[in-house]
C-alpha angles and dihedrals in degrees: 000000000000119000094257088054097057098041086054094046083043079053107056089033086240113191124241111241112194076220127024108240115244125252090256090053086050099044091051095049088052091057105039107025130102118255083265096052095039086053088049083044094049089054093049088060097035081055092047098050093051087064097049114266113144104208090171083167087071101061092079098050094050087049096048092032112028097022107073085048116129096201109117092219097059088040082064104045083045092059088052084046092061096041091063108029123112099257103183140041114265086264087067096251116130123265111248094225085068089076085064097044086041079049088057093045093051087047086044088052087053095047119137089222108082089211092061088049100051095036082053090060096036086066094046089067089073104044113109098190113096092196082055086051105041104073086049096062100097090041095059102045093053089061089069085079097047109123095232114085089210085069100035098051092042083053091051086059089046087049093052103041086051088057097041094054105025108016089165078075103068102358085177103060095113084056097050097045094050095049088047082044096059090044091048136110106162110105099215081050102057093049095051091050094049092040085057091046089051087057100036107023114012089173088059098050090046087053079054101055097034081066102053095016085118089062095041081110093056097053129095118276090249088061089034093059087047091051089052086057104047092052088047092056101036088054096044087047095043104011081183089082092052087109098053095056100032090087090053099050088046092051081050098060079071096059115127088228105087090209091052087050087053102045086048093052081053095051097041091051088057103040085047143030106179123120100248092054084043094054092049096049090057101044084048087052096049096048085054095046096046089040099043111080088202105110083197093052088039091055095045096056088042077056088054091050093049087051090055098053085051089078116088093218094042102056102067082062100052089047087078089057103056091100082059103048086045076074097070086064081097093073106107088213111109094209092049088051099043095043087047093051094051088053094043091049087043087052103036112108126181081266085078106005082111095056098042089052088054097043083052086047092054087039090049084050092053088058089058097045101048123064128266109287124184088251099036093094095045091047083047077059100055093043085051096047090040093053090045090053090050100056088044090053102037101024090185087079103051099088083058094042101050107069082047098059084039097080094060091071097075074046105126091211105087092207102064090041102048084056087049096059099037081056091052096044093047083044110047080041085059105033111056096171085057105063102090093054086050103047090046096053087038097057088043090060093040103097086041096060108107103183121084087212095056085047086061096053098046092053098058086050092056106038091046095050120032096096094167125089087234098052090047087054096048084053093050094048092050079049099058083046096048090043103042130207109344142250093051100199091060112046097044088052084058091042086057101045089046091048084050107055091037084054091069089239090284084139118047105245117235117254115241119233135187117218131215097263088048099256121126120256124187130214110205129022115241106233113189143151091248091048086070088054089048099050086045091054096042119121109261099246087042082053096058094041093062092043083063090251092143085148075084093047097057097050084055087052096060088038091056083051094044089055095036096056095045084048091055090055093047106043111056090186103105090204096054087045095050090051101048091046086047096060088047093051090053105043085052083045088058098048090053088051091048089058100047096040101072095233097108119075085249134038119230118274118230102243088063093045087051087045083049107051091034078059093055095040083060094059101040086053118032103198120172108228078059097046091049088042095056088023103058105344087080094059105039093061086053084055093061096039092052083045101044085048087045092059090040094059090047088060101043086048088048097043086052086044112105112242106245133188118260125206123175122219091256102034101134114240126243120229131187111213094046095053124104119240090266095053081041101065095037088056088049089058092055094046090056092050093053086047079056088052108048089047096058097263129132123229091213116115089235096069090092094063102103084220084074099038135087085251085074091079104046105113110194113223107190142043118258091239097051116104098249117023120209132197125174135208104218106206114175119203135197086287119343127055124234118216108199094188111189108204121190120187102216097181125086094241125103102246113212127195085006096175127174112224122202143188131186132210132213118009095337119118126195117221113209136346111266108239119257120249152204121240125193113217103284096007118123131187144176135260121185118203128188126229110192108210117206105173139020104264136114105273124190125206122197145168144115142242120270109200134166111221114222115253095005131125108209136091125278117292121229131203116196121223129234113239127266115214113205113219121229098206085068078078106035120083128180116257142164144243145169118266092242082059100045079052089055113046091041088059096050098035103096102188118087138181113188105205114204102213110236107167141138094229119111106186126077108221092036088055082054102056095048086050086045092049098038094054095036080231128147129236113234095188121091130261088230097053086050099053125094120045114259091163095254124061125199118188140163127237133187133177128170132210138230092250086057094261127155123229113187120186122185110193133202125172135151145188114248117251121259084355128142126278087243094050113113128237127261150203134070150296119224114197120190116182123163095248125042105234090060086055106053097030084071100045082050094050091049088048092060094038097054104092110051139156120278097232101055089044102116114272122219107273 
């Protein structure tokens, strides 16, 4: 059973027979059952018919037995019965038995019950046989005056689809709307009515509005919504009538219907372009988005904004509104809030910079103020990074900027913190005014920092840029604090000892042992009620250290080097040098004991002993390849990193630009009349490439390559031999897909109730049943059908084409569809994100595809860049990482879908040793995404692109 059919039989709550009952069993139920029995019976052979039984022996008994019924179930089921059923004999002339049933539409149409009359023309509107309609005519156009609108405005359909399919039946039909249009109060009439004049008589519809366009205001918002597309067409078709409908689109942005306030914003940005009507459009856009509690409404409008921006002559305009759309930052939403600062950071100009920054600093003050929500410490981030922008962007407001962002450092949330500190360090290497305001506040914050990895970073910062005497010796001293009394072995063995005898025994003291190389081992832990308090008061380095964090110590280690060589440069007094070098020496000396003793929870690792004793090698020996190295080698690799990210962000910025046309000052001008034939011919040709352009065609010579043509996603879905052939344009939307069937009927037979029928297969959901319809021998004609998408996987539709062959006996032919596969990368776009951020998604992220590479691709980068093409996926990892040939290659990719989904994609791949230039690489993807279906629709999608032909590999730019 197909889609349509189930949601029909869903429809009409058909049973499920273990056998179908046979047409005698039915027939007899429809004579001699009861009104509840007849409206069970009539299911059972809706449902019937739908799958394509005939039973052309019941259609008298329904006519002469349910027919004459009253009930208004079985009056509805009857009008589905009608719909379906077969109306005319296999050479196409009409059944006989359809006078009586035409008899009972006209009575219906007379019926006292306004429910029996509006559900009738309603019907009608689907009945595609003018000799069943004709008959009808008087009667439906005397329900025009009936005094229910149900009726009136389902007439007024009628009224319309008559016209529209058979307009020899009521010529008159604009006439006669306009006239009831002009009588009528009814909202919903009137809508209906206007919306028929826009379609059959737009003239008429203008004389209408011209004559009340002063009340529009005043209408319901259904009226209102028709009103705003008529005004649309009628200026796009004739822009010369723009002034007399601008009034009336302005008056609209008023209208107490938000969707009539955002169709007429629309409307206004495309009839006028002027400040003043842009302007309006977005103040009307940011009242919907900051009144609607819909976060999807919300994000569409913030679409509308953005695409407004996007327009050179309308940004200057929406500069003077940032503070504005800073208000929607009270959406709870994170993506509002995220999209809105991006706009908000793109808009703002030195006119503002100041505000904005005040506004960030109120909004920074909120974060700290409320609790902790799922999303506060992501929404901390943004602030941090959109700050940070700001002061990159606009350096006057750093200064101002800085103490704010401060704070975030004794934040317990890393995120907001480690952006904290990448936006200090690029701040206080480019700023150089600005370093004694950043170490100060830096050093103040320093005890109140809680995270190890903070620590780090801080670290680095301070021991890189305090070049005074008086700046090394404030870090020293915030040292001694962080790191407690030295040596650390020993005092915490006393500590213990101490804590063991005050504690009464109640815990059994470790015995304390001395190992081969004279450090001090214990052999049991001391575990008290006191110890907790302890832990809890310990300075925060001495903390990591006896966690076994010695990662920290290390850094600590090169920091201590960094500030006792400077020292050295700036103190001539040997004493004071040897001092200072002396207490460095020996802090970096207690760490490594700490590691080796036992006493914290880990050991040392051997990379930081090696950082450490490299450290204390440095300062015994001086020499001066290892003091540049620490002195000037560190920052000038932060140099090239801040530049190389620099250059990175200019291209991304440029790629995202639009292209626009440049025309110097003295450029000559070109005209035509005055060129010879030569130049002639040469400006023709550029007349007829801008004619390609406008019309959404590309001047490249590739273009006629059907890969790069709309031609590529035409699926056939039928064979060439079959009796009707079938393609169909796939076009995928945001989120639906469009299919645009084109069905030909190559045989010399009439088709009737040809009907495409469709399924779909994995999270793909069709929207409606296309409509049956009637082919002449050798016609063809289009159906559109909708396919709603709710996730990122690989989805598959599927059907066939159901057709009665005129004059023929036999039962309905079928021909069956080839599949459409439906292709996940139409959902899937690059995008970017920190490193901190590609670590952390990957360790949440459950779901995992490992992806054996089997290619016939032998070089490295080359095999990149077609992964890289085939998942619409970005490489994180720089240019620079990637360059030179060692024989393996490891990179990070990221993509992001439409429905806010993460794809992450780790690749390693080498060249086999020794191999031939012509051997290709090998090794395996690993793809994490949050859902499953991600996941394994992209390993999927690189399993089917790895082999691939040489020529249409990427080439080097």
């Amino acid at each position: 059973m197909t889609a349509a059919e189930n949601a029909c039989y869903t429809l009409i709550n058909a049973p499920t027979d273990a056998e179908p009952p046979t047409e005698i069993q039915l027939k007899q139920d429809l004579e001699r059952g009861d009104v509840r029995t007849k409206t069970e019976t009539l299911k059972k052979v809706i449902y019937m018919i739908l799958n394509g039984e005939k039973m052309p022996s019941l259609l008298m008994t329904i006519i002469r037995f349910v027919l004459p019924l009253q009930d208004h179930t079985i009056k509805k089921l009857l009008l589905i019965f009608w719909e379906i059923v077969p109306k005319t004999h296999p050479d196409g002339k009409l059944l006989q038995e359809m006078i009586l049933v035409c008899d009972a539409y006209r009575k219906d149409l007379q019926h006292p019950n306004e429910f029996i009359r509006g559900s009738t023309l309603r019907f009608l509107c689907k009945l595609k046989e003018p000799e069943l309609l004709e008959p009808l005519m008087p009667a439906i156009r005397a329900c025009l005056e009936h005094r229910h609108s149900y009726v009136r405005r389902n007439a007024v359909l009628a009224i319309f689809t008559i016209f529209k399919n058979f307009d020899f039946l009521i010529p008159d039909a604009p006439e006669l709307i306009h006239n009831f249009l002009e009588q009528e109060q009814d909202a919903s009439c009137k809508r209906n009515a206007f919306m028929m004049l826009i379609h059959a008589d737009q003239e008429r519809a203008l004389d209408y509005l011209s004559t009340c366009i002063d009340q529009v205001h005043t209408f319901n918002d259904i009226l209102q919504l028709v009103i705003v597309e008529l005004i649309y067409k009628v200026c796009h078709a004739n822009p010369s009538e723009r002034a007399r409908f601008i009034r009336c689109i302005y008056n609209l942005l008023n209208s107490s219907s938000p969707a009539v306030r955002y169709e007429a914003a629309g409307t206004l940005v495309t009839l006028s372009s002027a400040p003043t009507a842009v302007k309006a459009a977005a103040v009307c856009y940011i009242e919907l988005i900051l009144k609607e509690s819909d976060n999807n409404v919300k994000l569409i409008v913030l679409d509308r904004l953005i695409g407004l921006r996007d327009v050179p002559a309308h940004e200057r305009v929406l500069q003077d509104l940032v503070m504005d759309i800073l208000r929607v930052l009270s959406a709870p939403d994170l993506e509002v809030r995220k999209k809105t600062l991006q706009l908000a950071l793109e808009l703002v100009s030195s006119r503002n910079i100041e505000e904005m920054v005040l506004y960030l600093k109120k909004e920074v003050s909120k974060t700290h103020n409320t609790g902790e929500h799922e999303d506060t410490g992501k929404y901390r981030q943004l602030l941090v990074r959109t700050l940070h922008s700001c002061s990159v962007k606009f350096p006057d407001v750093a200064a101002t900027i800085i103490p704010v962002l401060m704070e975030f450092l004794s934040d317990k949330n890393e995120l907001a913190a480690a952006d904290v500190l990448v936006f200090v360090r690029e701040a206080i290497q480019r700023y150089e005014q600005l370093r004694p305001l950043i170490l100060g506040k830096l050093l103040e914050v320093f005890p109140q920092i809680k995270a190890v990895k903070i620590h780090r970073a801080a670290l680095w910062i301070l021991g890189e840029y305090c070049t005074t005497t008086e700046d090394i010796q404030s870090v020293i001293n915030e040292l001694r604090m962080a790191l407690g009394d030295l040596p650390i072995v020993d005092v915490e063995l006393k500590k213990a000892a101490g804590e063991a005898e005050e504690d009464d025994k109640a815990v059994p003291t470790g015995q304390r042992l001395v190992t081969e190389m004279g450090t001090y081992a214990t052999q049991s832990a001391l575990i008290s009620s006191s110890k907790k308090s302890d832990n809890d008061n310990r300075p925060p380095l001495r903390g990591y250290l006896l966690d076994g964090d010695f990662f920290v110590g290390a850094s600590l280690a090169t920091t201590l080097t960094k500030l006792a060589l400077r020292y050295i440069h700036l103190t001539k007094d040997a004493k004071k040098q040897n001092s200072f070098v002396a207490e460095a020496m020996f802090i970096m000396a207690s760490v490594l004991h700490l590691g080796k003793s036992g006493l914290a929870k880990n050991n040392i690792n051997d990379d930081d002993l090696d950082c450490i004793a490299l450290c204390l090698k440095v300062l015994s020996e001086r020499s001066p390849l290892m003091v540049q190295i620490f002195n000037e080698g560190c920052r000038e690799s932060l140099q090239t990193m801040l530049q190389a990210k620099q250059q990175e962000e200019r291209e991304t910025q440029k790629s995202y630009r639009k292209k626009g046309l440049t025309i110097q000052a003295d450029d000559p001008i070109n005209f035509v009349q005055l060129l010879n034939k030569a130049e002639l011919g040469s400006q023709e040709d550029q007349l007829a490439l801008s004619l390609s352009l406008a019309m959404g065609q590309t001047q490249k010579k590739e273009s006629t390559d059907i890969s790069s043509s709309k031609l590529n996603k035409v699926t056939q879905l039928t064979g060439f031999s079959d009796p009707v052939y079938a393609e169909a344009y796939v076009h995928v939307n945001q989120y639906d897909i469009v299919l645009d069937v084109l069905i030909v009927n190559q045989t010399s037979d009439t088709l009737q109730n040809c009907t495409l029928e469709l399924a779909t297969l994995g999270d793909l959901k069709l929207v409606e049943k296309p409509q049956p319809v009637t082919m002449a021998p050798h016609d063809f004609c289009n159906i559109k059908a909708n396919v709603k998408v709710a996730s990122t996987e690989n989805g598959i539709i599927f059907g066939n084409i159901v057709y009665d062959v005129s004059g023929a006996a036999n039962d309905r032919n079928v021909v069956v569809l080839n599949d459409i596969h439906i292709d996940v990368m139409d959902y899937i776009i690059p995008a970017s994100c920190t490193d901190s951020e590609f670590r952390q998604m990957w360790a949440e992220f459950e779901w995992e595809n490992k992806v054996t590479v089997n290619t016939n691709i032998a070089d490295l980068n080359t095999y990149l860049k077609h992964l890289i093409q085939s998942t619409n996926m970005k490489c994180l990892t720089p240019d620079k990482a990637l360059k030179g040939q060692c024989g393996f290659m490891a990179a990070n990719l990221y993509a992001k879908s439409i429905f806010g989904e993460d794809a992450l994609a780790n690749l390693s791949v080498e060249k086999p040793y020794n191999s031939a230039p012509e051997t290709p690489v090998v090794g395996h993807i690993r793809i994490r995404a949050k859902s499953q279906g991600m996941a394994l629709s992209l390993g999927d999608k690189i399993n089917m692109s790895q082999k691939v032909d040489k020529s249409k590999l990427p080439t080097e730019d």
